[in-house]
FIDORO-414914 format. One line per 2 residues: number of its first residue (from 0); for each residue x, y, z of C-alpha. Coordinates in Angstrom, 3 decimals, decimal comma, m for minus. Layout:
BEGIN
NUM	X:Y:Z; ...
This chain:
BEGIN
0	m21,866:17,394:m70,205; m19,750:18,207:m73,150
2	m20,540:17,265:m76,324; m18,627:17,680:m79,947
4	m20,513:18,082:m83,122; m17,660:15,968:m86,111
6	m17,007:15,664:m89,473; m15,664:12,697:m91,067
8	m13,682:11,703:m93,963; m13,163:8,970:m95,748
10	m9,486:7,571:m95,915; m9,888:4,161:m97,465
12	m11,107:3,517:m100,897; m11,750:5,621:m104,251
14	m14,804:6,951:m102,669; m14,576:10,761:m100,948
16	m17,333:10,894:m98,370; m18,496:13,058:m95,441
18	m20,276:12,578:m92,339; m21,766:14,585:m89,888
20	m22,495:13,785:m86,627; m22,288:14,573:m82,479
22	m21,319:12,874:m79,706; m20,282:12,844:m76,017
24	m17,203:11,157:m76,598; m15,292:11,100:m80,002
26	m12,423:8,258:m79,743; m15,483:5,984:m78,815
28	m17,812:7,385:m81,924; m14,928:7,191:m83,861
30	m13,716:3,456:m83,393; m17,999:2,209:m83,629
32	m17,373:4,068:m87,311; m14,302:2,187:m88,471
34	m15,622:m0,955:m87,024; m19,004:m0,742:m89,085
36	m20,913:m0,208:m85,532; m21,663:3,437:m86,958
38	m24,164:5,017:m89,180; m25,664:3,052:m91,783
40	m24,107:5,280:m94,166; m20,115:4,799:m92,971
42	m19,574:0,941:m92,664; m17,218:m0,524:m95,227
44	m15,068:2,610:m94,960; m12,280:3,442:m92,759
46	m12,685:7,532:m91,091; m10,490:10,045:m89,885
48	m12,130:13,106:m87,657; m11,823:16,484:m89,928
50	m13,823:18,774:m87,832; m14,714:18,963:m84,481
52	m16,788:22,045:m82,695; m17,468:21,681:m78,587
54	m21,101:22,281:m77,605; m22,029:22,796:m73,752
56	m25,627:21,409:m74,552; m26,844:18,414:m76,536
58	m29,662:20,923:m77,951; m26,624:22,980:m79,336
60	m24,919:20,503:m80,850; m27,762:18,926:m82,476
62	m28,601:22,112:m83,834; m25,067:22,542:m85,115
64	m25,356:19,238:m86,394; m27,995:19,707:m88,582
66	m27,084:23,185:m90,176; m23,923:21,388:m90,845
68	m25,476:18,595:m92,427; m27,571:20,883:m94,717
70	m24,839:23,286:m95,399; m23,102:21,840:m98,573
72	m21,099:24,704:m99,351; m19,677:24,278:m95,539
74	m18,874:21,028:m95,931; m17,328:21,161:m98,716
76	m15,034:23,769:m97,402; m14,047:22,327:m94,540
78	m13,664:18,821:m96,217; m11,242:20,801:m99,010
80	m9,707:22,508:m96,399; m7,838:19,508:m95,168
């Protein structure tokens, strides 16, 4: 199975937030985040996709996932980059 590890960005609102995340299927992910079914942390926002890397393994992209999550400076470039 394939899975994608995402960024998000805000596209509603003053606010300018990331997320981080991975998934098996990114339309789906996507739509439960702009219809508040997401992580805690995105509902009340609307979120466009950024990023996106393709993993082979879950254990990959949850790796990925979390030495994207940690990396600020990464983020921030990617999120600037747009």
């Amino acid at each position: 199975m394939t899975y994608y590890v995402y960024m998000i960005k805000t596209i509603s609102g003053k606010s300018n937030k990331t997320y981080v995340g991975y998934s098996n299927n990114l339309k789906k992910r996507l739509d439960n985040h702009n219809n508040n079914k997401g992580a805690k942390s995105t509902k009340g926002h609307k979120w466009k996709i950024i990023f996106k890397k393709k993993f082979m393994s879950k254990s990959s992209a949850m790796s990925y996932e979390y030495f994207l999550k940690k990396n600020k400076y990464l983020r921030k470039k990617i999120s600037n980059s747009i």
